[in-house]
C-alpha positions as CSV (number, residue, x, y, z in Angstrom):
1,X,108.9,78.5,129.2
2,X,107.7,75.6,131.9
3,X,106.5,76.8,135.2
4,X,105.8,75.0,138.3
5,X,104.2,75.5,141.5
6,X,107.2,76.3,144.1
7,X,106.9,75.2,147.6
8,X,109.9,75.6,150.0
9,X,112.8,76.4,148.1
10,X,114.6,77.5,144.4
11,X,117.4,76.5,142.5
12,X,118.8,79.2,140.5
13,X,121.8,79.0,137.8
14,X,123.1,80.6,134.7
15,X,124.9,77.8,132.9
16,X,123.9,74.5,132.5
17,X,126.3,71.6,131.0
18,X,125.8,68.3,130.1
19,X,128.6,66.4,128.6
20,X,131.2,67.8,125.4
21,X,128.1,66.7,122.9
22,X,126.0,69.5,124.5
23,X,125.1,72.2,122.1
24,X,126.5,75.6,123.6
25,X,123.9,78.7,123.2
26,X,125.8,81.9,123.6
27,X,123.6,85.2,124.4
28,X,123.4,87.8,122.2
29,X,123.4,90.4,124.0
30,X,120.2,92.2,123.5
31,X,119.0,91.4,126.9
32,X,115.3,91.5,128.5
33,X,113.3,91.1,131.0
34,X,110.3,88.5,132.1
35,X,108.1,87.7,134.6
36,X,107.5,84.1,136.4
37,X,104.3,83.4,138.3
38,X,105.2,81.4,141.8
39,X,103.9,80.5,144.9
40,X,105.5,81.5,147.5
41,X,108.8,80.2,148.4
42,X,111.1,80.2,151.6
43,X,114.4,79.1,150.6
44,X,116.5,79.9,147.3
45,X,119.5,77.9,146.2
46,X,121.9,79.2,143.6
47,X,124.6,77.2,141.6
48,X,125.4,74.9,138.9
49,X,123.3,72.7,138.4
50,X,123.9,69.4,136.0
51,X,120.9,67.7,134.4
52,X,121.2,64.0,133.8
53,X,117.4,62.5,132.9
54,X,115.2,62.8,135.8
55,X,118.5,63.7,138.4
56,X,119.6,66.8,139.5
57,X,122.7,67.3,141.6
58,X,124.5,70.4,142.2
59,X,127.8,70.9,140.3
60,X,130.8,73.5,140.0
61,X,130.0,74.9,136.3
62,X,131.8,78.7,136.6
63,X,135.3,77.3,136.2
64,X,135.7,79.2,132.7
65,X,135.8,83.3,132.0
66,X,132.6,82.4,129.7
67,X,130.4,81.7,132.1
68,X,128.3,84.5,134.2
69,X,127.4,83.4,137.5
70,X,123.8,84.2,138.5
71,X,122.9,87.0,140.2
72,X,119.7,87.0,142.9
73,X,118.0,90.0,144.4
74,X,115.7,89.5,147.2
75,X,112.9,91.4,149.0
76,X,110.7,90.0,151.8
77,X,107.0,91.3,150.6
78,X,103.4,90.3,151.1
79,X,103.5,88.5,147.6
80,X,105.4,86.2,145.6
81,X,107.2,87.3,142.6
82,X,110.1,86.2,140.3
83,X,111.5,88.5,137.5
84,X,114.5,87.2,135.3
85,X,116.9,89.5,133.3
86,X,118.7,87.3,130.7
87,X,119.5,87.5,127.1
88,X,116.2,87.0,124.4
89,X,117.9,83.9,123.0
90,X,118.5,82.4,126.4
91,X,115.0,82.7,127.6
92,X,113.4,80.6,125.4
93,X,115.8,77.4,126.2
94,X,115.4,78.0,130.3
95,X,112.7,75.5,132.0
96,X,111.5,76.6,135.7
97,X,110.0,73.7,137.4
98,X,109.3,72.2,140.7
99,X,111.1,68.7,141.8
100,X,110.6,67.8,145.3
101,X,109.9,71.0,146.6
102,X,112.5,73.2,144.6
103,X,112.3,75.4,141.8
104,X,114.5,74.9,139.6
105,X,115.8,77.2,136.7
106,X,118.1,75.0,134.1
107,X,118.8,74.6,130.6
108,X,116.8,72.3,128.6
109,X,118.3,69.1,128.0
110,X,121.5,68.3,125.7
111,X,122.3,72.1,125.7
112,X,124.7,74.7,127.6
113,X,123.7,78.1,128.1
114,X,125.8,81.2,128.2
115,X,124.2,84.5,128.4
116,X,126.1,87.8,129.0
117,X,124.0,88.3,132.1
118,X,121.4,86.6,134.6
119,X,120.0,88.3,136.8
120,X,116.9,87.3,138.9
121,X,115.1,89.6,141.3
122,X,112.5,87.8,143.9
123,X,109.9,88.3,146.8
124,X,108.1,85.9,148.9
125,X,106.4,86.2,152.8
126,X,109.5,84.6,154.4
127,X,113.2,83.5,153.9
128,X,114.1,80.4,155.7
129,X,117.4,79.1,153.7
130,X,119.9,80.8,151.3
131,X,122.3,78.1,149.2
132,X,125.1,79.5,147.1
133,X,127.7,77.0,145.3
134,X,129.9,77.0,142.5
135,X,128.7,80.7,142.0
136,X,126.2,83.1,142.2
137,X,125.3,85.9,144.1
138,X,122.6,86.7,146.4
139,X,121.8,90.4,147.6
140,X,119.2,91.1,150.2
141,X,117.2,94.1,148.9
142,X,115.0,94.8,152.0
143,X,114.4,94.3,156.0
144,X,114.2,90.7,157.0
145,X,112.1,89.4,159.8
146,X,111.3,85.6,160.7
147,X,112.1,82.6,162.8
148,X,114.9,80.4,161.5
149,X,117.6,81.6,159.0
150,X,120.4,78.9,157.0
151,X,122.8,80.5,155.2
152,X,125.5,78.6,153.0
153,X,128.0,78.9,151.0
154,X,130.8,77.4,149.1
155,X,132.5,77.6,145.9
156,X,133.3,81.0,145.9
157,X,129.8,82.3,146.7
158,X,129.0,85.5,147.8
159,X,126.1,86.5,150.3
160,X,125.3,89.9,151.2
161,X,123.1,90.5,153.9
162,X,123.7,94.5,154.2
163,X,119.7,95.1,155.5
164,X,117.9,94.8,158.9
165,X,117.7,90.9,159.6
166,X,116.1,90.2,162.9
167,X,114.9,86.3,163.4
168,X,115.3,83.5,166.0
169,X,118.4,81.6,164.8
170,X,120.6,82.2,162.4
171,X,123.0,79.7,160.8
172,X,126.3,80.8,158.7
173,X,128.2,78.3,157.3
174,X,130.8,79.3,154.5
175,X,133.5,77.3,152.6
176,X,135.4,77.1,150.1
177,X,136.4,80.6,149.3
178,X,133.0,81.6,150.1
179,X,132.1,85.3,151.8
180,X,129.4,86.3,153.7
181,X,128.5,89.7,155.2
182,X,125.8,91.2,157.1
183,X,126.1,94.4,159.3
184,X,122.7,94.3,160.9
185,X,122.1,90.9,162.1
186,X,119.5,90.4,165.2
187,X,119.1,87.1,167.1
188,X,118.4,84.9,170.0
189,X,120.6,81.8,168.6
190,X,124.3,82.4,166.5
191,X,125.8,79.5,164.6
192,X,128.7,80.5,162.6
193,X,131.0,77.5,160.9
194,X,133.5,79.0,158.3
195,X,136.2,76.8,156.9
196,X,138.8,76.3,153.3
197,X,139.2,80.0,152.8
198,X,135.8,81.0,153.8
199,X,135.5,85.0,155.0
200,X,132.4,86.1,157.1
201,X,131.6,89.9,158.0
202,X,129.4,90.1,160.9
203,X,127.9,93.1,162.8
204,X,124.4,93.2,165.3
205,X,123.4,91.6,168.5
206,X,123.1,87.7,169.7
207,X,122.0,85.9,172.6
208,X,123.8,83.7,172.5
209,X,126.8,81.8,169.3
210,X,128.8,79.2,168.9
211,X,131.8,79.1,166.4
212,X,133.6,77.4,164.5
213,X,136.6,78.5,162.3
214,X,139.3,75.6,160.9
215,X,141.4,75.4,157.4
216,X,142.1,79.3,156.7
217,X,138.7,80.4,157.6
218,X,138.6,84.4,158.6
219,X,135.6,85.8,161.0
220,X,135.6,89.7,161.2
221,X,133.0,90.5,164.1
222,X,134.1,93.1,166.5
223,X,130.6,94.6,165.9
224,X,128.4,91.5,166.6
225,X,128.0,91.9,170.2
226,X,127.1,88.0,171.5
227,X,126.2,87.9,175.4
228,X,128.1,84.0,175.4
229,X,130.0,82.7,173.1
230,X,131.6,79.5,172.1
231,X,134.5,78.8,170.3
232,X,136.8,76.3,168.9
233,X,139.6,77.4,166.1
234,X,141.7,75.1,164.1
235,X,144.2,75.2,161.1
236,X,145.2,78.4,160.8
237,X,141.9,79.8,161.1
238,X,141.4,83.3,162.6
239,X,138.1,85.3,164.7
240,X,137.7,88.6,165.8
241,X,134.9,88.4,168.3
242,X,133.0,90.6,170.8
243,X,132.0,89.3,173.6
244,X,129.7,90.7,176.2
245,X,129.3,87.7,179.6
246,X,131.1,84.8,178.8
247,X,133.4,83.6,176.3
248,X,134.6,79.8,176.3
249,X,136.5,77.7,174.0
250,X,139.6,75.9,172.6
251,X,142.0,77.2,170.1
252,X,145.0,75.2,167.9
253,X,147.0,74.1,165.5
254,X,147.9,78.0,164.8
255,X,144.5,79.7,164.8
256,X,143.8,82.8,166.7
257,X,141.0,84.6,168.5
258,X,141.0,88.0,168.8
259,X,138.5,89.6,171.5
260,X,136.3,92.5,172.7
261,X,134.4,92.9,176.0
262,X,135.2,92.0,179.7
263,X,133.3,88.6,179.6
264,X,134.2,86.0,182.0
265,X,136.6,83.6,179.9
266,X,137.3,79.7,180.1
267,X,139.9,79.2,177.6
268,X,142.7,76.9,176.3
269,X,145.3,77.0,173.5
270,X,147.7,73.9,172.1
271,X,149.7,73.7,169.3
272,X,150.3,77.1,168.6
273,X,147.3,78.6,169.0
274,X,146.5,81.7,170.7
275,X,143.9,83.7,172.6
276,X,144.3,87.8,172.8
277,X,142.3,90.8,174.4
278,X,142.0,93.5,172.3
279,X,141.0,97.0,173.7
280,X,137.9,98.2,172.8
């Protein structure tokens, strides 16, 4: 197996196509586990990935029952580590390498891999960006203390952020069928855009937010107090918000806003959109 130095970020995926002559490697089955040496690392991105000479662009590769989208478990530590959990005839055809910053975890070229499961469990001084598309799933495993925090997801991603996470700014943004939860958020700056299906689950404290919901997008945070929000809905999408001082914002085109707290509010509908006060 290739290793690389990683520097800001990962790329993480369990299959890997390349056009129909592509020669598919199925696991077996008999599945183990091995250890990667890495730098440290503050971002990890999960997804497809297709792998065309010296390019690398991400790609939706979990459209079939075949495929087992990858599975990452993180824990902020005082070292680096990377374990993955894949079948013993995958192993040997997965190359983990750095371009431009990322580490990247792909099949070797000309083949497609399908193991039964892919699992990848990893540690590093910070977290500074999650990426989840056309797949995958990422677990937080521990507390999660730092500055900045990007979180994103699309393609039916999931993100679950279920442990202390107490930074600076945080930054959701989930689409396409894409959910995110995290019922212990703590922070200073709250960005939440969720859009084509997109469902975040939000509890904790902010500052201060600013959403954005449009295209079927659902935000469930009664229990993320803000002190002032921002809003603007659109397209059917729906919030449930809590806030504490001020809430201001626009709502249309059939979305809704549903709200907790006595802030002082500055609002507007049009075209069918609606603001309500919910008791707490």
């Amino acid at each position: 197996m290739k290793t690389g130095i990683l520097a800001t970020g990962m790329a993480l995926m369990a299959t890997f196509a390349l056009p129909a002559q592509a020669e598919k490697i199925e696991g077996n089955g008999t599945v183990i586990t091995k250890e990667i040496r890495v730098d440290d690392y503050s971002g990890v991105s999960m997804g497809g990935l297709h792998h065309g000479g010296d390019s690398f662009s991400f790609t939706d590769l979990f459209k079939a029952r075949t495929y087992i989208s990858p599975t990452f478990n993180y824990k902020q530590g005082n070292e680096s580590t990377l374990r993955i959990t894949t079948d013993e005839n995958i192993l040997p055809h997965l190359e983990v390498k750095v371009k431009e910053g990322v580490l990247g975890i792909y099949a070797e070229e000309g083949e497609t891999l399908l193991p039964t499961k892919f699992i990848v469990d990893g540690m590093s001084q910070k977290l500074e960006a999650v990426r989840i598309s056309g797949g995958g799933t990422f677990y937080l495993k521990s507390a999660l203390k730092g500055e900045d925090l990007k979180m994103r997801i699309s393609g039916g991603g999931d993100l679950y952020m279920n442990q202390p996470v107490d930074v600076t700014n945080c930054q959701i943004r989930v689409s396409g069928g894409g959910d995110m939860k995290g019922n212990q958020i703590s922070c200073n700056q709250l960005t939440i855009d969720v859009s084509g299906g997109g469902d975040v689950q939000l509890g904790g404290k902010a500052q201060e937010g600013e959403l954005r919901v449009s295209g079927g997008g659902d935000v469930h945070a009664y229990d993320m107090q803000v002190e002032e929000l921002t809003f603007r809905i659109s397209g059917g999408g729906s919030a449930q918000v809590h806030a504490l001082q001020k809430l201001e914002g626009h709502v249309s085109g059939g979305g809704d806003l549903y709200y907790k707290g006595n802030p002082n509010t500055e609002t507007s509908t049009s075209g069918g959109g609606d603001v309500h006060k919910v008791n707490d």
